[in-house]
N, C-alpha and C positions, 0 to 999 in steps of 0.2 A: 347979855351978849347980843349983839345984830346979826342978823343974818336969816336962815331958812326957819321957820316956826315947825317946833317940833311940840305936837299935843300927844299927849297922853303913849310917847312916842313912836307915835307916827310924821310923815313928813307928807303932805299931801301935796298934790303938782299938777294940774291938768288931769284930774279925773281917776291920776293914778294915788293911790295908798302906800305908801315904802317904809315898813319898818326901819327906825331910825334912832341912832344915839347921836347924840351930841354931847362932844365936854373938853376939857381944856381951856388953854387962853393964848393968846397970839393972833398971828395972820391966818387966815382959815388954809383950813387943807381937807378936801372934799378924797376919802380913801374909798376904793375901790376893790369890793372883795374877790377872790377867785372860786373855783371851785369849791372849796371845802366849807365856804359862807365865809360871814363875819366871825373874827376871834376873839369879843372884844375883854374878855380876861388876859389875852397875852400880856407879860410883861414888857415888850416893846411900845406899844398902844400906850400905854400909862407912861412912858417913862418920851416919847414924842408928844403926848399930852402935855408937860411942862413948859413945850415952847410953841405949841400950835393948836388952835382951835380946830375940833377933829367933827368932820359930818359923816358919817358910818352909817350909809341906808344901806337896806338889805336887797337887790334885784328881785325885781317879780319870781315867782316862782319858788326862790331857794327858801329851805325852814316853811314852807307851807303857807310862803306868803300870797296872798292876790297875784292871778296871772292878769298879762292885759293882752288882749286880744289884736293889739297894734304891734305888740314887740316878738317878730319873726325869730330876732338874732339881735346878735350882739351889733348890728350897723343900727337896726330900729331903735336899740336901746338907749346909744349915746345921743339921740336926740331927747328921748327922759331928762337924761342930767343935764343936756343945754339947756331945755326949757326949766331947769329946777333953778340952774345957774343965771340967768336972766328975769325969772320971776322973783326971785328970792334977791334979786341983786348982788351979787356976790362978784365981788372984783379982785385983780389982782391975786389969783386965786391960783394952788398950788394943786395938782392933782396928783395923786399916787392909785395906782393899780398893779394890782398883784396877779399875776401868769391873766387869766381869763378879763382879769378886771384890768393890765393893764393893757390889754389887745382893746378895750372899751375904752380906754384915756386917749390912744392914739386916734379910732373913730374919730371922737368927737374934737381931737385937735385937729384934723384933717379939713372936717369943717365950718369950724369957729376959731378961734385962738380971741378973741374982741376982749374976753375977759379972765384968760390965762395969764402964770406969771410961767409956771414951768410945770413939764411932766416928769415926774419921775415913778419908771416903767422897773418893775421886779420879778426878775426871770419871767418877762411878758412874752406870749404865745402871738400870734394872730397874721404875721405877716410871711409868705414861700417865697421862697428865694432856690430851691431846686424845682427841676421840670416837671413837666406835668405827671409822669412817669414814677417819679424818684415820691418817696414820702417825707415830708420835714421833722414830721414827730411820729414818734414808737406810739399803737396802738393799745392805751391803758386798757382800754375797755374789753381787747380781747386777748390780755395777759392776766397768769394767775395773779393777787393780790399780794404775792411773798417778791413778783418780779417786779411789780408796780412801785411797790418800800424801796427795791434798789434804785429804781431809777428816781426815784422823787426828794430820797434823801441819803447826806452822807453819814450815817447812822441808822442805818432803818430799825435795828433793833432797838435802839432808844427813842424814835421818831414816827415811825410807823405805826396806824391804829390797829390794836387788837381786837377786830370788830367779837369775839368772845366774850371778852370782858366789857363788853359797855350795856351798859342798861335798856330796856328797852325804849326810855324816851332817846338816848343817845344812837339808837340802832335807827328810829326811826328820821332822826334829823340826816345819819348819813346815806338812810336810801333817799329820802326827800331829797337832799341834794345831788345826791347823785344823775336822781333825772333831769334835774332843775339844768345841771351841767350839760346833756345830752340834749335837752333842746337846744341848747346856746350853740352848741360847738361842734354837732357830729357831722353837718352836713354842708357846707365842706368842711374837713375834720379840722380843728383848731387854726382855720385863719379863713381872712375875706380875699380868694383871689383878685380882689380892685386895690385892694388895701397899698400894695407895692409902691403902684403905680399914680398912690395918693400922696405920698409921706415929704415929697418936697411941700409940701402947704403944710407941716407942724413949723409954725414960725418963732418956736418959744426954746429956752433950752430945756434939752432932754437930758435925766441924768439914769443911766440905767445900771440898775443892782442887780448883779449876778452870784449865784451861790454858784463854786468851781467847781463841785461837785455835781451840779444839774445834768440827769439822763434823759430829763423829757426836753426842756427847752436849753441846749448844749448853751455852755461859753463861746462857742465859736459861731453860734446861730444869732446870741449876744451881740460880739462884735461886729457881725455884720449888720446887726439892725441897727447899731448905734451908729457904723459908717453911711447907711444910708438913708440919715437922717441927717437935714443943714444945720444941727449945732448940738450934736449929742457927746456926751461921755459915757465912757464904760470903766464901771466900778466891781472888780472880783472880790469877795467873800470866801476866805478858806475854810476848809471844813465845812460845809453846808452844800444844802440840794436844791429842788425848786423853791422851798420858802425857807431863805436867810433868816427872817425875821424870825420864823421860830425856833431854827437850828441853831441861832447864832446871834440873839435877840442883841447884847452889845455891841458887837461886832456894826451891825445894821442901822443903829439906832446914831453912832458914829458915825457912819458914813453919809448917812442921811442930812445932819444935822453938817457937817462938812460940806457936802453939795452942795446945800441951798443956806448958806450964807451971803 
């Protein structure tokens, strides 16, 4: 396969280290994880694998990878994947990001699109559209864990982690990420207030996947970022919450493959 060199799977770029899978076959599609890391057991992954060559690097920080001392936030960081995406020559290239990772797909189409084919944004966080006053998203970090399950999925009993039941390597990947997440995001709380007033420069089309069930980044927060974006769609997901993809892995994996034909 051509494209980004993945050794001993790492993916190495200008100094930085990023844990990295690669697999598949297709046009590439460079995926963007959120909060909770990379998933790459999900059955949706494997079953987009069939039709796309999939680049699944890990962000500094999450899973206890190398921090870099250049990446403040998530605006620092979508210069990373532009220079991965120009070193590595990557063209014509599909991006996907999910809630954190797609508020980083918009970044970086904000300021490059040269070798974008399209974004597609999955219940993506990152852009206020109410005042300064008003808050865009419900505070996870200072709700119990049982309130957190309702708002992230439409099933939290079946979708929701039991952090009780997991192991201590597993306990320790979700505190790791957990902070990994808190530098990215808390300050300003999940979005770039420049960001708004960047989003007429994504020049590519946007396809955005919404679970209708989503309490952190609502269907209507959805719509509106879709409308203010020069060539976006919005695509709803029933039964599911912030990540379709794992709520609703069919469902998602359709819609997807529909969009970006």
């Amino acid at each position: 396969m051509s494209g980004p060199p993945v050794e001993d799977g790492v993916l190495r770029v200008r100094g930085a280290e990023l844990p990295c899978r690669r697999f598949g076959s297709g046009p590439p599609l460079l995926m963007l994880h959120g909060g909770a890391g990379p998933t790459p057991q999900a059955p949706f992954l494997h079953a987009l694998a069939a039709h796309f060559e999939i680049i699944l690097p890990t962000h500094p920080w999450f899973y206890g990878s190398p921090p870099l001392s250049r990446v403040a936030g998530v605006d620092d960081l979508a210069y990373v994947y532009l220079d991965l995406i120009e070193d590595c020559g990557l063209d014509d290239l599909t991006v996907m990001g999910f809630s954190m990772g797609g508020w980083l797909a918009l970044e970086m189409a904000t300021k490059s699109c040269a070798r974008l084919r399209r974004l597609v944004l999955v219940d993506a966080v990152g852009v206020k559209f109410t005042d300064r006053e008003t808050r865009q998203f419900p505070d996870i970090f200072a709700m119990p864990a049982e309130r957190v399950g309702q708002l992230m999925f439409h099933d939290p009993a079946r979708m929701a982690p039991n952090l009780q039941s997991l192991s201590e390597e597993e306990l320790t990947a979700f505190v790791t990420n957990r902070e990994a997440l808190v530098h990215y995001v808390w300050e300003p709380y999940l979005h770039n207030p420049r960001l708004l007033g960047r989003l007429h420069r994504v020049r590519v089309p946007v396809e955005c996947i919404w679970g209708e069930s989503d309490g952190l980044a609502t269907p209507d927060y959805g719509r509106q970022l879709a409308a203010a974006l020069p060539d976006a769609r919005f695509h709803p997901i029933p039964q599911a919450g912030h990540a379709p993809q794992l709520e609703q892995p069919q469902a998602f994996v359709a819609t997807v493959l529909a969009a970006c034909r």
